[in-house]
C-alpha positions as CSV (number, residue, x, y, z in Angstrom):
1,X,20.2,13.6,-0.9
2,X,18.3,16.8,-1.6
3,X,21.7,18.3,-3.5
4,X,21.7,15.3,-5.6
5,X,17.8,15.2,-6.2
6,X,18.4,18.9,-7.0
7,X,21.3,18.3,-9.4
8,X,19.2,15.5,-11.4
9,X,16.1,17.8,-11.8
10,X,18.1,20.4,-13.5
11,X,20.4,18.0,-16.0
12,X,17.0,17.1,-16.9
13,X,15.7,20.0,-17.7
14,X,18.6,20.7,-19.7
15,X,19.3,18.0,-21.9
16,X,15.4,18.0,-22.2
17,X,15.1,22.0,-23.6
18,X,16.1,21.8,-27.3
19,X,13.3,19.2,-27.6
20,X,11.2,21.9,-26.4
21,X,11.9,24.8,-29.0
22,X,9.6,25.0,-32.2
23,X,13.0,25.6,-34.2
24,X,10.6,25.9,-37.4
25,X,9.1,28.7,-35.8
26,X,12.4,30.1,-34.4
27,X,14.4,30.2,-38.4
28,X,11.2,31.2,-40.1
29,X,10.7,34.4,-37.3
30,X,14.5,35.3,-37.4
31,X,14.5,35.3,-41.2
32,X,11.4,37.5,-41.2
33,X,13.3,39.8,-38.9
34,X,15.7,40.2,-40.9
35,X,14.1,40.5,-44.2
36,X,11.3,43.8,-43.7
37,X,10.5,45.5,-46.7
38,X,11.5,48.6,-45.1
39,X,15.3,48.2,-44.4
40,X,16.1,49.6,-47.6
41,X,18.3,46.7,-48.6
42,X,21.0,47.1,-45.9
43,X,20.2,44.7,-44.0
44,X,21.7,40.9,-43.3
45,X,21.6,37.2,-45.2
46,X,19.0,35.5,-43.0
47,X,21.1,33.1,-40.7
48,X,21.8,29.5,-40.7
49,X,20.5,28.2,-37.3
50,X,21.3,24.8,-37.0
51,X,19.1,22.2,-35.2
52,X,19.9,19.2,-33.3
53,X,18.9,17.2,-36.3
54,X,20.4,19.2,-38.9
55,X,23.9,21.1,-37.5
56,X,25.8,21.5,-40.8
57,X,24.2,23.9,-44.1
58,X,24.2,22.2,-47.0
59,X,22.5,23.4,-50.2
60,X,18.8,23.0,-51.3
61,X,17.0,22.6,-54.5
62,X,15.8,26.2,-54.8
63,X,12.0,26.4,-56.4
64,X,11.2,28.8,-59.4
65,X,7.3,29.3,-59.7
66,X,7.4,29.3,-63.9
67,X,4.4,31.3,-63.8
68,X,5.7,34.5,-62.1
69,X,9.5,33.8,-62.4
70,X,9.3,32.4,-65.8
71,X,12.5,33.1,-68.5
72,X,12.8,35.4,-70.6
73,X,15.7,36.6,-72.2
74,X,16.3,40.0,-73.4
75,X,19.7,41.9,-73.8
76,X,21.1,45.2,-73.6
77,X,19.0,47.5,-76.1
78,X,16.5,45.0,-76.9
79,X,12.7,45.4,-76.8
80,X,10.4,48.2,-78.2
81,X,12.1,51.2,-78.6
82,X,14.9,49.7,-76.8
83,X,13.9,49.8,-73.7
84,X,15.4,46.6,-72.0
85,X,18.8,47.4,-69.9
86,X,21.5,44.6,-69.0
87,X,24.5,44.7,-67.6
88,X,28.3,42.8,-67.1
89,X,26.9,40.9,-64.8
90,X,24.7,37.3,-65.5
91,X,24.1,36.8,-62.0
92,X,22.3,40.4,-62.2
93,X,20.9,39.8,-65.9
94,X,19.6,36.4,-64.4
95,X,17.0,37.9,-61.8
96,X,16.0,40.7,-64.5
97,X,15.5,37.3,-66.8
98,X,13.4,35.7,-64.1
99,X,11.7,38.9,-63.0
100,X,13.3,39.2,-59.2
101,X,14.3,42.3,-60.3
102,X,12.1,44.9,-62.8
103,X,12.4,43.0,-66.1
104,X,13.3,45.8,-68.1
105,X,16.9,46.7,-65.9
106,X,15.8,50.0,-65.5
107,X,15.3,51.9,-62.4
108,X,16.0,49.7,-60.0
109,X,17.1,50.1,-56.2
110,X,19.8,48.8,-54.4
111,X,17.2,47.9,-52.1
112,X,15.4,45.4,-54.4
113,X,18.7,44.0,-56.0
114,X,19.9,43.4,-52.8
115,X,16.7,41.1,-51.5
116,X,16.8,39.3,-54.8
117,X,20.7,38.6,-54.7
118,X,19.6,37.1,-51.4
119,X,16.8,35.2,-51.7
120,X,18.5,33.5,-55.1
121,X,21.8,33.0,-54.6
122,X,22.2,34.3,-50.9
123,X,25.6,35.7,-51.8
124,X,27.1,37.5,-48.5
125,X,26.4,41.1,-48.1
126,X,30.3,41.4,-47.0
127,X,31.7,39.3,-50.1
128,X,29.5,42.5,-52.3
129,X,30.1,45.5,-51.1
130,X,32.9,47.4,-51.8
131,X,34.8,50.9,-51.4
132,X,34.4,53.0,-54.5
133,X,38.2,53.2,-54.7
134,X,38.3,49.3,-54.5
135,X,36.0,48.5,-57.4
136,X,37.4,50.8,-59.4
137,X,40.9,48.7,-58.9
138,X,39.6,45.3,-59.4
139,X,38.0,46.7,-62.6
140,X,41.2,47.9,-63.7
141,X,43.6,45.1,-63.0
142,X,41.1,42.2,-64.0
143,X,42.3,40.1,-66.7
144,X,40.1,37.0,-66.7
145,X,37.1,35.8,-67.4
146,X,34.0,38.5,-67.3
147,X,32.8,39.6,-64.3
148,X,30.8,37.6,-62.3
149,X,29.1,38.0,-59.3
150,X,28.6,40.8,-58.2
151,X,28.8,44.2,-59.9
152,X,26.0,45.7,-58.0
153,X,27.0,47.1,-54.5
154,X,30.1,48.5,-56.5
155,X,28.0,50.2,-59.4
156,X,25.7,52.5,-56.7
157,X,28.6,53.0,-54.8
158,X,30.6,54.5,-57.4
159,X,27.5,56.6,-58.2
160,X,27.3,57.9,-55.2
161,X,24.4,55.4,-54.1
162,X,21.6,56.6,-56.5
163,X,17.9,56.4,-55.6
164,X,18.0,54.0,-58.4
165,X,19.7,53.1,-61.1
166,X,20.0,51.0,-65.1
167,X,21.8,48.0,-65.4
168,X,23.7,49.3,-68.3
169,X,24.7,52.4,-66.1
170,X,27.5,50.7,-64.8
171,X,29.0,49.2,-68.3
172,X,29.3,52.6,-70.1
173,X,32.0,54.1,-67.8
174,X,34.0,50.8,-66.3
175,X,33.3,47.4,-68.7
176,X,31.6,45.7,-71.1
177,X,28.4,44.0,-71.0
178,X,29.5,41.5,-73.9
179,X,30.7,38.0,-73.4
180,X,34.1,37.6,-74.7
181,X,33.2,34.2,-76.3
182,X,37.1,32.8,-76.8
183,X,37.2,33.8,-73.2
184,X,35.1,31.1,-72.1
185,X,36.0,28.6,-74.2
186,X,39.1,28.4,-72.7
187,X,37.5,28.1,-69.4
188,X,35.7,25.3,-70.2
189,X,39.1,23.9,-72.1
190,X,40.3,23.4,-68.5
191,X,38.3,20.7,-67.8
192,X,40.0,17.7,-67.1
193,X,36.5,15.7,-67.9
194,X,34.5,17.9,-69.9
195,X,31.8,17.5,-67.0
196,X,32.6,19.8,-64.1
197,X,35.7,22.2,-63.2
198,X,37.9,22.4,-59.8
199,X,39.2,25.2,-58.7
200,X,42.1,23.8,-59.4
201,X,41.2,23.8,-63.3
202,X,40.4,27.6,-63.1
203,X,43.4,28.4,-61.3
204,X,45.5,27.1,-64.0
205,X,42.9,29.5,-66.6
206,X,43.5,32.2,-64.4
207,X,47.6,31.5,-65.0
208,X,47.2,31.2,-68.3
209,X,45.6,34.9,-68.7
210,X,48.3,36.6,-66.9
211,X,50.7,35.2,-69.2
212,X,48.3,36.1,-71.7
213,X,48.4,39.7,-70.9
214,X,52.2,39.4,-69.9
215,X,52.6,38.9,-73.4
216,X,50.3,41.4,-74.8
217,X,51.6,44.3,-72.6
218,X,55.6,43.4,-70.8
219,X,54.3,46.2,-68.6
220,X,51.8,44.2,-67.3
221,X,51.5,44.3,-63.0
222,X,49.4,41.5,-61.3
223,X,49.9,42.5,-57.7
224,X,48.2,41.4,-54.5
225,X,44.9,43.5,-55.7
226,X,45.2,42.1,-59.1
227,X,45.5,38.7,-58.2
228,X,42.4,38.7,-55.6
229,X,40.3,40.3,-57.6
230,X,40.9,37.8,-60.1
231,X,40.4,34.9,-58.2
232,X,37.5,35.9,-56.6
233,X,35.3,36.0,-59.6
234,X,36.3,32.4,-60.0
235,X,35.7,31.6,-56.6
236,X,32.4,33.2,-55.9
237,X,31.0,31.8,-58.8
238,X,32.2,28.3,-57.3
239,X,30.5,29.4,-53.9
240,X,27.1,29.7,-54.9
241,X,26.6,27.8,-57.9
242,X,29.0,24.4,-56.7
243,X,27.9,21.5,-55.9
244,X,28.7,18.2,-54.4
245,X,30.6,16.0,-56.9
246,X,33.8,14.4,-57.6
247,X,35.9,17.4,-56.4
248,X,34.1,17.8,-53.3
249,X,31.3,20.6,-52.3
250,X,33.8,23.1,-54.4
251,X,32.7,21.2,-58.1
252,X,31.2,23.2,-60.5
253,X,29.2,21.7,-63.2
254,X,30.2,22.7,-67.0
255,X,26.5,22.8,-68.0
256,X,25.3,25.2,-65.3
257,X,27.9,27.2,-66.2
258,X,26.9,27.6,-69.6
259,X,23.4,28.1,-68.8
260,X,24.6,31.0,-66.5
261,X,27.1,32.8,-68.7
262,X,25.6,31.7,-72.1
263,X,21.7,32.1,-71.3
264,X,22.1,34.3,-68.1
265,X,19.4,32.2,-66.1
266,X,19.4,29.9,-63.4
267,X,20.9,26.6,-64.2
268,X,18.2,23.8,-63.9
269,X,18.3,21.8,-60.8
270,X,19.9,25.0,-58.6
271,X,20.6,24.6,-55.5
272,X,20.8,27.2,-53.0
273,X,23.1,27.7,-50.0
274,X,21.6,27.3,-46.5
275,X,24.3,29.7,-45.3
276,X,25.6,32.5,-46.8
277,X,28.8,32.8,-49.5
278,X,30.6,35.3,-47.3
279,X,34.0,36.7,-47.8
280,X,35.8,34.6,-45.6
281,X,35.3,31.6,-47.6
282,X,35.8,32.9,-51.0
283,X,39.6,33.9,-49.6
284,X,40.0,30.4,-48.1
285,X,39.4,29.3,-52.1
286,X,41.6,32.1,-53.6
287,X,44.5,30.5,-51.2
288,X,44.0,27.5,-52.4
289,X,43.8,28.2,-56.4
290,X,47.2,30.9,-56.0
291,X,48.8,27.5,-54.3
292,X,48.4,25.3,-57.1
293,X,49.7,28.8,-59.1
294,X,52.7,28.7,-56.8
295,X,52.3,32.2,-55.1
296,X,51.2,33.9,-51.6
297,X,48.6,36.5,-51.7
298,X,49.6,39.4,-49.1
299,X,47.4,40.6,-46.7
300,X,46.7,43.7,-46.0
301,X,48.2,44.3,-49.2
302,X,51.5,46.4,-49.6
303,X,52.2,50.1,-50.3
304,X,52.1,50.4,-53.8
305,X,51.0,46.7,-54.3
306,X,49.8,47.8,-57.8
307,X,51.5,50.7,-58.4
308,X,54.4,50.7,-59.2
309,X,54.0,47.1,-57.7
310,X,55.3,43.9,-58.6
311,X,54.4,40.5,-60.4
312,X,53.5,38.1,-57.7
313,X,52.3,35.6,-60.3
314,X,54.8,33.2,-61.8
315,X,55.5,33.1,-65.2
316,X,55.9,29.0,-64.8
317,X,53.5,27.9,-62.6
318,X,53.8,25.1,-59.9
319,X,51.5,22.8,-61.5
320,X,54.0,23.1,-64.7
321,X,51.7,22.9,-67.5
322,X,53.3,23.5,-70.5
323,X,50.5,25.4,-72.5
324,X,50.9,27.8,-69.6
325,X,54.3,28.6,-69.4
């Protein structure tokens, strides 16, 4: 009798303990942990800690205060004197437009790019940072549509980590800071409702610029390191600025994506991920856009994947458009 009374005291005690945690308290102090001033930037995304009422992320309408983060658009060379610094990037040119990040693009920390690319778009440390040798190869074998997110681990890396640095730094030696206009018209050609994109819809952009380039250059090698680097400017972009709509959590809208590439702001209505976009899941939706291509991205990749290499991408894709083949 006293094992059983025992037994029922402690299955009490335990099914009654979550009710007992101030989980407010708990995510706001592990976020602050995580978050000092001090940690020069290399620190972590805050965490996702689920709570018996709410186990799954989901995204949340993210709150601009107009009156510090207000818009204002400048571009590279713009201003007084030219002072104002921009670079490939909108997702960077967005938080110097909004004022996460010093206005003007100019010396500016990895530290404090870092924070802002988490608190806006709380884009995965792991999906940004990048061997030297590695961003220099998805630079050269990119052929789509300009980069997206994110130059910025990649550009202090490859300068051997500054104390600081200008957002135009990075354009002068490895890509241009200018939209390619017909470029992203025929992104937006891809969609099937004029509303929102799938991945599926990029991933049939994405074949139609390699056979773009095949034609331009027969020399032309998309390899395993081609391909992914591709894909994953599609894909990230999908990761933090998607929504839920008809194709799933995965839909992007064509008007944020306008106001993103086009004004290099935050689209109206943003919503920001509870978790973070790591790498993990921007490689589940590079799979699943090179499926509908009709190829296998290898991983690790192969010996000489790009060099000499070979063309993993089809010339005639699975999905057999005919405008792509």
């Amino acid at each position: 009798m006293r094992t059983i009374a025992l037994v029922f005291l402690w299955l009490t005690a335990v099914s009654c303990y979550p009710r007992g945690i101030d989980w407010n308290y708990a995510i706001k102090y592990h976020q602050q942990v995580l978050q000092v001033d001090d940690d020069r930037g290399f620190g972590l995304n805050e965490p996702f800690i689920p709570t018996p009422s709410h186990i799954l992320p989901e995204k949340k309408p993210f709150y601009i205060d107009e009156s510090v983060n207000y818009f204002e658009r400048h571009f590279n060379g713009s201003g007084k004197d030219g002072e104002y610094r921009r670079s490939s990037c909108p997702a960077v040119n967005a938080l110097a437009n909004r004022g996460y990040i010093n206005r003007s693009g100019r010396n500016i920390t990895y530290a404090e790019l870092a924070h802002a690319v988490r608190n806006v778009w709380n884009f995965g440390d792991d999906n940004v940072i990048l061997p030297p040798e590695e961003s220099l190869e998805c630079l050269r074998y990119t052929n789509s549509i300009p980069q997206s997110m994110l130059v910025l681990a990649p550009t202090f890396a490859m300068h051997g980590w500054p104390e600081t640095i200008d957002l135009d730094h990075f354009n002068a030696r490895y890509g241009s800071r200018f939209l390619k206009k017909t470029l992203f018209d025929s992104l937006l050609s891809f969609s099937k409702d004029g509303e929102t994109l799938s991945l599926e819809d990029m991933a049939e952009h994405h074949h139609l610029r390699h056979n773009q380039s095949k034609a331009e250059n027969p020399g032309f090698v998309f390899g395993n390191q081609g391909a992914i680097c591709s894909l994953a400017q599609y894909t990230n972009m999908v990761g933090v600025l998607g929504k839920f709509g008809k194709h799933g959590r995965t839909t992007l809208f064509v008007d944020d994506v306008k106001t993103f590439y086009l004004d290099e702001d935050i689209p109206r209505n943003y919503e920001r991920r509870e978790a973070p976009h790591y790498s993990p899941e921007s490689n589940a939706m590079i799979d699943r856009m090179s499926h509908h291509v009709g190829y296998t991205i290898q991983r690790p990749f192969p010996e000489g994947d790009q060099d000499p290499g070979r063309d993993i991408c089809p010339m005639k894709a699975r999905f057999q458009r005919d405008e792509c083949n």
